[in-house]
N, C-alpha and C positions, 0 to 999 in steps of 0.2 A: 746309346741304346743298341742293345745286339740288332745286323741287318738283317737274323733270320727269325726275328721275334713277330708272331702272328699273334692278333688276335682278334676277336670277334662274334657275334651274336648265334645263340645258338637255340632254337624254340624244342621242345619236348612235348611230344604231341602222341594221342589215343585216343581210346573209347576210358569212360570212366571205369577204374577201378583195374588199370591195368598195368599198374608199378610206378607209375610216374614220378611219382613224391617221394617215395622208396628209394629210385633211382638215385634222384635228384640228392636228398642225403646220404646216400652210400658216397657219390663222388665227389662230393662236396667234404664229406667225414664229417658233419654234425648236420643235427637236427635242423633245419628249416621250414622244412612243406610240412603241414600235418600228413599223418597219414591214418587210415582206418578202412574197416573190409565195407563200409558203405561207400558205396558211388555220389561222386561229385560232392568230395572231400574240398577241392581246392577249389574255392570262387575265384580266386582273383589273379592275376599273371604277378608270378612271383620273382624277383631277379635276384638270381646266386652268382656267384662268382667265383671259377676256378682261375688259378692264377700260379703259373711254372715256371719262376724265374728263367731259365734255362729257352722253352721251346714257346711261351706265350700265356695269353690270357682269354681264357672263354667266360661270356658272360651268357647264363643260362636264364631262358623264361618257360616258368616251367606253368602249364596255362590248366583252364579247368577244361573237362573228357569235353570233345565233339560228341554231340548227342542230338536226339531229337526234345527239342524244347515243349516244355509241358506250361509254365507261366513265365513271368517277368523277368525271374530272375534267371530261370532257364533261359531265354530267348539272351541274356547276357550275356551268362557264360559263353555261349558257343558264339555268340558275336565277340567276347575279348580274346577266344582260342582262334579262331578263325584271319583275325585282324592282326594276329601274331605272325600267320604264316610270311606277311610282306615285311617285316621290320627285320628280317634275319637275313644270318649266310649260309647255315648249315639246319636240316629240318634233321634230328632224330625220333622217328613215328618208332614205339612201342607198341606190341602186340602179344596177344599169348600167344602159346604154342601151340598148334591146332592145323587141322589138313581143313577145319571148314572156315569159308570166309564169309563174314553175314552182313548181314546190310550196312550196319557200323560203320565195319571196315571198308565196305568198299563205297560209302558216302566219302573217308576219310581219304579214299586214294583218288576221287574222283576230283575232290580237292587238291591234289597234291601234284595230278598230271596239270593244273593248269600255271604249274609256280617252273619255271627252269632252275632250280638250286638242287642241291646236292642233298638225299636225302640217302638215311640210313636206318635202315631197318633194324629194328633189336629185338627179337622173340624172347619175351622174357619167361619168366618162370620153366625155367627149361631144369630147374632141378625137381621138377612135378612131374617129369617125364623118362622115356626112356630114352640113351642116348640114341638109340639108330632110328629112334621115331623123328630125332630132329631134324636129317636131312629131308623127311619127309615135306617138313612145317616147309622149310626152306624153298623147296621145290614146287610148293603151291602158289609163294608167294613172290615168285621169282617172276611167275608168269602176270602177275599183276599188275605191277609195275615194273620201271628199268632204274634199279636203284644203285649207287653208288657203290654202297655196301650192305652184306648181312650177316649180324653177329648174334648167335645165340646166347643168352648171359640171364644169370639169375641177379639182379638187383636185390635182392635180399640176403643170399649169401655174398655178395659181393665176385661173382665168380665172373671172369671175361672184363670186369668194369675196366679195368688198365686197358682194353684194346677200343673201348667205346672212346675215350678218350685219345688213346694215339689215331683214330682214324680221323674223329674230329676236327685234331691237327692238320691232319692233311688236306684237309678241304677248306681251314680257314684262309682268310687272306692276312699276307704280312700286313703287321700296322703298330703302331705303338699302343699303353694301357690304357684304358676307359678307365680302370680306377686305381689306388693303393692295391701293393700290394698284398695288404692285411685285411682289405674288405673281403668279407663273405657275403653280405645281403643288402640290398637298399631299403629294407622295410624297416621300420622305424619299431624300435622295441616294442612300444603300446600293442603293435597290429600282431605282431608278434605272441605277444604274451596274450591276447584277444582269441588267435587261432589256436593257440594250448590248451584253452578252456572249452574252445568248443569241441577241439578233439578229443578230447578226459568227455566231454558231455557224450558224443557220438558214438564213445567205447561203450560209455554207460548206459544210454538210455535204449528204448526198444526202435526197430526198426521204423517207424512210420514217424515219431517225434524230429529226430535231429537236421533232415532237410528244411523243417518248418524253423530252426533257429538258428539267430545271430549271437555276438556279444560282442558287448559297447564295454570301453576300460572307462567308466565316471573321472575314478583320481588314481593318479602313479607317484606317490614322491619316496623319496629318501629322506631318514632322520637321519639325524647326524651321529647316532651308532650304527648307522650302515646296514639299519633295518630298513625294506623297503613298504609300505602301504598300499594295498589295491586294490581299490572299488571297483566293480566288476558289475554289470548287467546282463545276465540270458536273458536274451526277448524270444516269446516262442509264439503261436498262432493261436491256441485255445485253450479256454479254462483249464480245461482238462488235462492240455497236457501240462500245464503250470504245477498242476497238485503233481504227476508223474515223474516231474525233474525235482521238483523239491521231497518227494517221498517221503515215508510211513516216520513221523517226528522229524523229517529235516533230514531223513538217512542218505540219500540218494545225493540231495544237493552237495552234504560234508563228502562223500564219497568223490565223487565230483571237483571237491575243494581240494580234497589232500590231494588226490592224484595229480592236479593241475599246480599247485604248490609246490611238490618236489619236482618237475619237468621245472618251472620256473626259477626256483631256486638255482638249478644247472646252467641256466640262461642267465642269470646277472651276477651268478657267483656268491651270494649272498643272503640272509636270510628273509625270507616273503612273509609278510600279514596280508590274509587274502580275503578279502571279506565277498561272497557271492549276493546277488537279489535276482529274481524271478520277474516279468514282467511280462504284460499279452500285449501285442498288439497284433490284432486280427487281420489277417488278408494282408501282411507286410510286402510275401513275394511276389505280387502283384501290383504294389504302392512305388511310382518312379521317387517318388516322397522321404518315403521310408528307406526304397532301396539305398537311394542316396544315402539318409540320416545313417547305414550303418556302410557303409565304405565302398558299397557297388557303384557308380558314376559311368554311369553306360560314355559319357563323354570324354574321357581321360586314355 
C-alpha cells in the first residue's frame, strides 16, 4: 500500500436546498443523492465513496439541511445531520453566495465552532453571480468563522470541484481503504431505486404534497431475461393528496412512472417493469411507527 495513501470520512453539511446532493454527484460522476429545487430532499445520511488510486480515498455522508424542526421526521433529520458532525475528519459546510448571513447559517456555524476539525467552506452557486461579487461573499464569511479553507465552485456546472477535492486531501489523515475500490455507495439498490421515485414524485407534484411522502419498494426481482420487476408504494398523508399524485385518469402517477423508470433503467443497466400504487397513511411524519416502517430509525 502506497505510505502517502489518505483516507477518510468526510460530512457535507448546509441549510436545505443549497447544492449538497448536486455536489455530492458531480464529484462522485453519477447519480446518487436525489436532488430537486424543494428543501429537505435528502432524509437520510447517505455514504458515497470517492476513491484515487494514486493520492486516497474519501468516503462522503452527505446528511439532510440543518433546519429548524417542524415534526418527527424534521426533529430526525437534523438529529442524523447533526450526529454526523462527530463521526468525521474533514466538515465541508456549503453555502450560497451572498453578503447576508441569516439565522441558518449561523445556527450552522455555531455548531461548527464547538467541533476542532478542519472545515471548508464552499460558496456554491457562484455561477448565479458576478465574479467580483464573490470576494464579497468571501469576506463576510471569513469573519464568521476560522476556516481552513474557502472555495467558491458551482456544483452544478461542476466548476472549482477538482480543488474541493485536492484540498479535502490535505486535511485527510493517512490510512488505508474503508472499501473497494469500485464501490460508489453503501445504499442497497432497493433504497436507492425507492429515492428515484420519490424524486420523479417531488419534480412532479405541487409544492405542499411531496414533504408529506415516502416510498416503500413491496418486490424487486429479476426474470431471467434480464427484465427487472418493481412494486413500488407512495405513501402520502391525505385523501387528497392521494387523488393529486395519481391525477386526472392516472396521468400524473404514469408521468411519475416513466420518469422514475428511465433514471432506473440507467441504475441497473437494464430494462424496468415498474408498477406504482398510492396509499395514505395519515400523520406518518409524526408516527416513530411509521417513521420507522419506511427507513428513518432515529436509532441507527
Amino acid at each position: 500500500m502506497n505510505a502517502n495513501f489518505k483516507s477518510g470520512f468526510v460530512t457535507l453539511i448546509g441549510r436545505p436546498n443549497v447544492g449538497k446532493s448536486t455536489l455530492m454527484n458531480q464529484l462522485i460522476g453519477q447519480k446518487i443523492a436525489i436532488t430537486s429545487k424543494k428543501p429537505q430532499t435528502t432524509r437520510n445520511r447517505i455514504q458515497t465513496v470517492y476513491t484515487d488510486t494514486d493520492r486516497g480515498q474519501i468516503v462522503f455522508l452527505d446528511t439532510p439541511g440543518i433546519h429548524k424542526a417542524k415534526n418527527k421526521l424534521g426533529e430526525y433529520m437534523v438529529t442524523v445531520a447533526e450526529r454526523t458532525l462527530q463521526d468525521v475528519d474533514v466538515i465541508v459546510w456549503l453555502v450560497e453566495p451572498s453578503t447576508f448571513i441569516g439565522a441558518g447559517e449561523q445556527h450552522i456555524a455555531e455548531q461548527l465552532r464547538k467541533s476542532n476539525l478542519p472545515v471548508i467552506l464552499v460558496i456554491n452557486k457562484t455561477d448565479t453571480v458576478k465574479k467580483e461579487e464573490v470576494l464579497l461573499f468571501i469576506d463576510a464569511y471569513r469573519k464568521l468563522l476560522d476556516f481552513a479553507e474557502i472555495i467558491p465552485a458551482s456544483a452544478l456546472h461542476g466548476d472549482n470541484t477538482d480543488t474541493i477535492i485536492d484540498m479535502i486531501f490535505k486535511y485527510l489523515p493517512y490510512g488505508p481503504m474503508f472499501y473497494d475500490e469500485d464501490t460508489v455507495t453503501d445504499q442497497p439498490e432497493r433504497q436507492i431505486v425507492a429515492e428515484i421515485i420519490r424524486e420523479k414524485a417531488l419534480h412532479a407534484l405541487d409544492e405542499e404534497i411531496p414533504h408529506g411522502i415516502a416510498v416503500t419498494i413491496e418486490s424487486m426481482k429479476q426474470r431471467k431475461n434480464g427484465i427487472t420487476d418493481i412494486e413500488a408504494t407512495i405513501i402520502c398523508e391525505r385523501d387528497s393528496h392521494k387523488g393529486i399524485i395519481i391525477g386526472k385518469g392516472g396521468a400524473m402517477l404514469k408521468k411519475i412512472g416513466s420518469n422514475a423508470r428511465f433514471e432506473i433503467e440507467k441504475l441497473l443497466e437494464g430494462k424496468v417493469n415498474l408498477r406504482l400504487w398510492v396509499k395514505v397513511r395519515k400523520g406518518w411524519r409524526d408516527s416513530d411507527i411509521q417513521m420507522k416502517n419506511f427507513g428513518y430509525n432515529i436509532n441507527e
